[in-house]
N, C-alpha and C positions, 0 to 999 in steps of 0.2 A: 755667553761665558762658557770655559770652556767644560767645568765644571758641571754644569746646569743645560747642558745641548740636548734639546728635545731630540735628536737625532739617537740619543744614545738609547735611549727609550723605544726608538724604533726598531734598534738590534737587540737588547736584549731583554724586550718585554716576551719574544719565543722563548729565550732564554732560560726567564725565570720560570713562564710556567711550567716549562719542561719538565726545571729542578722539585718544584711541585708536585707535581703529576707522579713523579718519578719516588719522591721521596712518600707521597703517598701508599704507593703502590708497594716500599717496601715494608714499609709497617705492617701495612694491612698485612700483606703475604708471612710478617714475619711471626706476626699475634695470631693467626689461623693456625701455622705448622707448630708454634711456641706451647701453643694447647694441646698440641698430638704426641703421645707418648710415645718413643719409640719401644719396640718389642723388645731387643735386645735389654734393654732397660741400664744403659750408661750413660753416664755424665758426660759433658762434653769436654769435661778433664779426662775423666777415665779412657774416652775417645781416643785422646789424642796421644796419650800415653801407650797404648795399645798401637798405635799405630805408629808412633816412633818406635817400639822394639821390634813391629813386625819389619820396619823399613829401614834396621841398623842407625836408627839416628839417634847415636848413645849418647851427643856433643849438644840436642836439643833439651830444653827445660821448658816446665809448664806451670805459669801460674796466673793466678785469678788478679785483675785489678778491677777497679771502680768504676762504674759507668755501663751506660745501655749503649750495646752494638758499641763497643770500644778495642774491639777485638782485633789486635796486631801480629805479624809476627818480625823481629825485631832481629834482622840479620849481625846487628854489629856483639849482641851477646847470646847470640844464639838460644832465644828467649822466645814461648809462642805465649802471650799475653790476652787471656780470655775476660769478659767482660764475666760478672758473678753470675748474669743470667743462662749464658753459656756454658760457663764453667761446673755450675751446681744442677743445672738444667738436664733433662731425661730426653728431652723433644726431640723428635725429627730435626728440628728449625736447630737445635743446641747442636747437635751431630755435623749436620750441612756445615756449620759457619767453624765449629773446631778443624772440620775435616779441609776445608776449604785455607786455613790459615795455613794447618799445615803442610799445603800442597806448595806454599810460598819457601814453608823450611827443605823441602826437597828438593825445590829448586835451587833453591843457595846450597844443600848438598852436591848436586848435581853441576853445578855452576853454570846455572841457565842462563842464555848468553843477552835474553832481551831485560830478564832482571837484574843483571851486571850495567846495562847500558843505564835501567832508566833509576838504576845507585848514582850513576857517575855522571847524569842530569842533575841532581838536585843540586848541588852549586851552584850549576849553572842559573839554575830555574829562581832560586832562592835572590842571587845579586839579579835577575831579568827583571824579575817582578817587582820591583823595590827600584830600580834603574829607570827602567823604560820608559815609565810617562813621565818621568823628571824628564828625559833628555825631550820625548815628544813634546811637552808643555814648553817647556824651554827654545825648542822649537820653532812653536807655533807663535809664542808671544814674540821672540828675536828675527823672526821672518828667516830660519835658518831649516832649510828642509833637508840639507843632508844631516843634521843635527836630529833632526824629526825622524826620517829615516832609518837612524842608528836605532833610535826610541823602538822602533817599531819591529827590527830586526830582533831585536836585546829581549822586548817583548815576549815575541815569537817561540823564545823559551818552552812557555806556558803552556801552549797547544802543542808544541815537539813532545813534551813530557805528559801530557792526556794521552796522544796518540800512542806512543811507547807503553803508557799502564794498561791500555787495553790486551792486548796479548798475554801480558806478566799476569792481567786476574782471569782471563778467557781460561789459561793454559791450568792455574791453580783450581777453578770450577774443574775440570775437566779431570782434573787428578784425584780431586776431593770425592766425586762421582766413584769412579772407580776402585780406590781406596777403599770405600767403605762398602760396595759391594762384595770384594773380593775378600773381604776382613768378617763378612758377615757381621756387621754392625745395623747396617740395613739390610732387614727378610723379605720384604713385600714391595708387590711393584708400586702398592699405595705410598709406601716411604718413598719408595724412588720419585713417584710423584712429585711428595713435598720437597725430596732434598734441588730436584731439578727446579723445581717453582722456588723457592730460595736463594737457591744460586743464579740463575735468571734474573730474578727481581733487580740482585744487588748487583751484577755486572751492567745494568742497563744506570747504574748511579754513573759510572766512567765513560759510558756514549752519552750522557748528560753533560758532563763536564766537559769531553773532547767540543760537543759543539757548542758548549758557555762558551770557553778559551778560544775558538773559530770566529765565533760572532764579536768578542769582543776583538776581537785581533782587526778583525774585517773593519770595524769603525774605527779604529784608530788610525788605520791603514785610509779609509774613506776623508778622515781630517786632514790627512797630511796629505794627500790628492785635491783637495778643495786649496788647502793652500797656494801647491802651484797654481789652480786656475786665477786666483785672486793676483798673484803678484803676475802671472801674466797681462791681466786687464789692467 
């Protein structure tokens, strides 16, 4: 079945633990730093606030929603959306992740060209993913492999747009770093520590995901490869 193919189990049992390992790893890093007060002694509202006037971002707004690690920032209302533990939060860990969202609103300030690209993915990514294995399954059961094919291409959405977020959160770590150095919000190289074990942890969530969306791609891609050989024989 095509549903229930032990095969699938073979790609993404790496997969899952990965997402595991991965997701473990950002907890733990985040409940460690979550507990270290920064010196400074600001919220990660206050953060962020402080660092949209030092950076002219008169057109961004800051405010707290519901939920752990829910922390967005929302290009289409120029909104950086902190989770309450961030938002109300003093930590090291609060700092890193306000200062890190809003390295995404300086990019849409800036009009960074890889987070314009992977805007004008999700369309795409959105009808791929919802498409794809209909046409593969469709496919597979109609004995139609250019059919299966398209599935697989349409697919492929999914891994284009993991490979694409990588850069867009690399580039936003990397601003949030500096930002907050340069703003003296972080004093010590111990903070710098945690804000880099932080951002580390969480950018290793989207090399997670780049090779979920790889491996799964790979076996759908392996299905409709078996097909030919079968209507060959």
């Amino acid at each position: 079945m095509f549903f229930f193919d032990p095969r699938y189990m073979l790609f993404m049992a790496p997969a899952f633990l990965l997402m595991l390992a991965v997701q473990w790893y950002v907890n733990s890093t985040y409940r460690k730093w979550s507990q270290v007060p920064s010196r400074s002694r600001f919220s990660g509202g206050e953060a962020a606030q402080r660092l949209i006037l030092r950076g002219g971002l008169h057109d961004v707004n800051v405010e707290g929603v519901a939920g752990n690690l829910t922390d967005h920032y929302d290009p289409r209302k120029k909104t950086l959306r902190l989770s309450q533990g961030v938002y109300r939060g003093t930590s090291v860990a609060s700092l890193a992740i306000a200062a890190h969202e809003l390295g995404h609103a300086v990019q849409d300030h800036e009009g960074y060209a890889p987070l314009r690209l992977r805007a004008a993915l999700v369309p795409a990514v959105n009808i791929g993913s919802y498409l794809g294995w209909i046409f593969i399954l469709i496919g597979l059961l109609l004995r139609l492999p250019e059919l299966a094919w398209l599935g697989v291409i349409v697919f492929s959405g999914g891994a284009i747009f993991a490979l694409a977020t990588l850069p867009v959160e690399l580039n936003a770590s990397a601003k949030a770093k500096q930002l907050l150095v340069e703003s003296g919000l972080i004093l010590t190289e111990d903070e710098q520590k945690g804000v880099n074990q932080v951002l580390n942890a969480a950018a290793l969530t989207y090399v997670a995901a780049l090779v979920t969306a790889i491996l799964q791609l790979m076996y759908y891609a392996t299905l409709v490869m078996g097909m030919g050989g079968r209507r060959r024989s």
